[in-house]
N, CA and C of each residue as an Amber inpcrd file, in Angstrom:
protein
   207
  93.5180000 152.7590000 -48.3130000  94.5310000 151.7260000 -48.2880000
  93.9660000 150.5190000 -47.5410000  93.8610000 149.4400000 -48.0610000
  93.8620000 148.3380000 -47.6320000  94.9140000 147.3680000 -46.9220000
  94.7710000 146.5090000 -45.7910000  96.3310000 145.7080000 -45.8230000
  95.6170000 144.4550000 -45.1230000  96.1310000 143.5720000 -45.8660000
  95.9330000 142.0200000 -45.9330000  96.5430000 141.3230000 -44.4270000
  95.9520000 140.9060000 -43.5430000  96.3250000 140.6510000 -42.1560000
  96.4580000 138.8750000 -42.5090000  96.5600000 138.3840000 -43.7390000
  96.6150000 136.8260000 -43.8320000  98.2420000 136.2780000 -43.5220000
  98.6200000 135.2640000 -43.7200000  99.6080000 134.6330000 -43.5850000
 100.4520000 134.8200000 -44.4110000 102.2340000 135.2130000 -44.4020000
 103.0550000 135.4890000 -44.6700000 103.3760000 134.7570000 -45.8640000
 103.5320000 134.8860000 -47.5900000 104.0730000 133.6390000 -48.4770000
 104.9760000 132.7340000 -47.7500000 105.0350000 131.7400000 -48.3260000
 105.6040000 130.5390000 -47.5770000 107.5210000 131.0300000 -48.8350000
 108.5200000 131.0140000 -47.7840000 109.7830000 131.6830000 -48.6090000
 110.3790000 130.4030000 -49.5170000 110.9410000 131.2560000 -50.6180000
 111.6210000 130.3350000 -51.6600000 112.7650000 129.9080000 -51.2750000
 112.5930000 127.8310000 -51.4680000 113.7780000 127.8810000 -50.9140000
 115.2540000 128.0380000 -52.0550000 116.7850000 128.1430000 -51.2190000
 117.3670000 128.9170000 -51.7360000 118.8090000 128.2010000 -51.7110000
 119.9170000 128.0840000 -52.1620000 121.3260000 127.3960000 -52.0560000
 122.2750000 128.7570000 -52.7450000 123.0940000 128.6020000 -51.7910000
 124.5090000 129.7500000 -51.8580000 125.3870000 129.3360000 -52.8420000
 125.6670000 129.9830000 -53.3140000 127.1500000 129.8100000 -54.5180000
 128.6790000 129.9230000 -53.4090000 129.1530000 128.4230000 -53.9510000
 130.4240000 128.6190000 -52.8980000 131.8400000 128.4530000 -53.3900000
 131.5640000 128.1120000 -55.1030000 132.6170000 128.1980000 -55.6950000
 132.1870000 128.9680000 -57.4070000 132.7780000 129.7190000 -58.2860000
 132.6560000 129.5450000 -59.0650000 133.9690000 130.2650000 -60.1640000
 133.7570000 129.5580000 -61.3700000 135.1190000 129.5230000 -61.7910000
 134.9010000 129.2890000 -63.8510000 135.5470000 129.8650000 -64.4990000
 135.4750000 129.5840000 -65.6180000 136.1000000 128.4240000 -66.1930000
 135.3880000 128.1850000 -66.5240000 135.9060000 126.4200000 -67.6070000
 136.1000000 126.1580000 -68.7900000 137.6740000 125.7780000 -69.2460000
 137.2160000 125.2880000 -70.7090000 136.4560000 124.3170000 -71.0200000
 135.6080000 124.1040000 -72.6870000 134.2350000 122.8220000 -72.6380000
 134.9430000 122.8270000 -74.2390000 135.8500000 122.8760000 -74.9770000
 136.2940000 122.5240000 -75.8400000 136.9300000 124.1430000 -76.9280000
 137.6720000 123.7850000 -77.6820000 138.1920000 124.2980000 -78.4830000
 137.2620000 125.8620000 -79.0010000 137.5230000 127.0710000 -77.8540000
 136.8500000 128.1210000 -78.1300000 135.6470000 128.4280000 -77.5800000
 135.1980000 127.3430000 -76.5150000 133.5590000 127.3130000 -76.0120000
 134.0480000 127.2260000 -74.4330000 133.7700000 128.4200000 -73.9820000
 133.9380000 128.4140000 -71.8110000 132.7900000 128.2840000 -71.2090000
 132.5950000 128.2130000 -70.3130000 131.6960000 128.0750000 -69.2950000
 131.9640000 128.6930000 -67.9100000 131.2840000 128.2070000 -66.9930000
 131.1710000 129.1290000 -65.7150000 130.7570000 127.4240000 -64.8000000
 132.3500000 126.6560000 -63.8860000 131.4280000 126.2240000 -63.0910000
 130.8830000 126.3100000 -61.7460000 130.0430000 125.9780000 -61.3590000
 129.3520000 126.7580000 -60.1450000 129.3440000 125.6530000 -59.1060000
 129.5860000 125.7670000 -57.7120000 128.9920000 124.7340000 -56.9010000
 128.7690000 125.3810000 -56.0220000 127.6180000 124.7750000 -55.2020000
 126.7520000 125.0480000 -53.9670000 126.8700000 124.7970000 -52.6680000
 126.4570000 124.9830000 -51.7480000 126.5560000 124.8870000 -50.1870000
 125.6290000 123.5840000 -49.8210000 125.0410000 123.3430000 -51.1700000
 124.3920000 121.5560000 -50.5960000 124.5200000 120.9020000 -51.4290000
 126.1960000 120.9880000 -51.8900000 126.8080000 120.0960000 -52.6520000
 126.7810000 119.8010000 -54.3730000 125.4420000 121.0810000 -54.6540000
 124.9150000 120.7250000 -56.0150000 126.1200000 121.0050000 -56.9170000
 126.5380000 120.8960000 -58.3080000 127.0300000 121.5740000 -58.7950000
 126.4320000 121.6350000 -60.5080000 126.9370000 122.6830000 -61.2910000
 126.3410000 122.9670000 -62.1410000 127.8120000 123.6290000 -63.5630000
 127.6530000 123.4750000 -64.4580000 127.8190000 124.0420000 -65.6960000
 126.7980000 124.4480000 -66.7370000 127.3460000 126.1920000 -66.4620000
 126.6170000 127.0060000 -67.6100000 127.3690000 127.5720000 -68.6870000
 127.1620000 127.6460000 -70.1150000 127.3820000 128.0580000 -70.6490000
 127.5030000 129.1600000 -71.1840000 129.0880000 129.8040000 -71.7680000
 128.9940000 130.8460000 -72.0490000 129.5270000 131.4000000 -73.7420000
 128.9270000 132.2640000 -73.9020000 129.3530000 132.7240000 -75.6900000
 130.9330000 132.6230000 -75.6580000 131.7460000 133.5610000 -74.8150000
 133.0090000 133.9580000 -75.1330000 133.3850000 133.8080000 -73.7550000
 134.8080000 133.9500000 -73.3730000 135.4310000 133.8890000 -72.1780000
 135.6810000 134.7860000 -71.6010000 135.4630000 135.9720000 -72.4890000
 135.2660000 137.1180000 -71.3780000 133.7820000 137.0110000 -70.8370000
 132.9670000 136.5140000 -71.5140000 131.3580000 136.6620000 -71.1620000
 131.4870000 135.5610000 -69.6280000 132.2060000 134.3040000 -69.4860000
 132.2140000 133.9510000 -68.4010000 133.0970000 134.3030000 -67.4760000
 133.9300000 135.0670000 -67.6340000 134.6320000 136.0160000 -66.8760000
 133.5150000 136.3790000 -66.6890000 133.1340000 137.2880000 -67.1060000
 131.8320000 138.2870000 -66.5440000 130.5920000 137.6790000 -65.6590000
 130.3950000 136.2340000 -65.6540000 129.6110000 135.9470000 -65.2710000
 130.0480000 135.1230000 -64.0330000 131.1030000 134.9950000 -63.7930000
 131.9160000 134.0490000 -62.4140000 132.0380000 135.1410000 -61.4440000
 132.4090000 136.6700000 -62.5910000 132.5710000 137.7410000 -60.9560000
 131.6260000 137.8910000 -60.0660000 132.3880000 137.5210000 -59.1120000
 131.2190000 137.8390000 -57.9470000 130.4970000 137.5800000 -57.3070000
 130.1310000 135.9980000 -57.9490000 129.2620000 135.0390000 -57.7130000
 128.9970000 134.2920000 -56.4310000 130.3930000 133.9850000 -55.6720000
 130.4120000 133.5730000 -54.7390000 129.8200000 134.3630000 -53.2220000
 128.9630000 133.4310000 -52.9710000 128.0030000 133.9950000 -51.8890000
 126.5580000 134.0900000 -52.0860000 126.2690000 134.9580000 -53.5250000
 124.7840000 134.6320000 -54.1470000 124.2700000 133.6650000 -53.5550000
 122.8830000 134.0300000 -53.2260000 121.6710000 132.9080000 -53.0070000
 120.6640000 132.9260000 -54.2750000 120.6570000 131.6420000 -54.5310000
 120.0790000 131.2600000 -55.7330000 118.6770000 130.3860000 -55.3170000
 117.8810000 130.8130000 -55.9750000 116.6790000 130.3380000 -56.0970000
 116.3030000 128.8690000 -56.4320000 116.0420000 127.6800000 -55.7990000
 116.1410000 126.1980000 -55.9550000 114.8620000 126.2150000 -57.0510000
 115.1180000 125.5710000 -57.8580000 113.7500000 125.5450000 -58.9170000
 113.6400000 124.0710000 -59.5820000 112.5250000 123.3770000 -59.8370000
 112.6620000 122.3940000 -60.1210000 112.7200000 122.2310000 -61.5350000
 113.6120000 121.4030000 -62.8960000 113.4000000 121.0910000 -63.7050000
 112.5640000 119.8800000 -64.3280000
């Protein structure tokens, strides 16, 4: 066994989910919207409204991974 005595990865930074909530986006099309602890906020899309049901449970608190587009 080997073990690497170098320097620790440098950590990903990260923003909390502090609201999230399903949305109507038109006639049969929901979403999921999300906002953050540094104000970001976001809409994702979802197939069906149970699918963003499914995807709002719980959400709040998650730490999410900051990534650049």
């Amino acid at each position: 066994m080997q073990i690497d005595n170098g320097p620790l990865p440098t950590p990903v930074p990260t923003r909390k989910i502090t609201k999230a909530e399903v949305v109507a986006l038109g006639a049969e099309h929901y979403g999921v919207a999300l906002e953050y602890d540094d104000g970001h906020k976001e809409t994702i899309e979802a197939a069906t409204r149970e699918a963003a049901e499914l995807a709002a449970k719980d959400k709040v608190g998650e730490l999410v991974p900051i990534v650049s587009r």
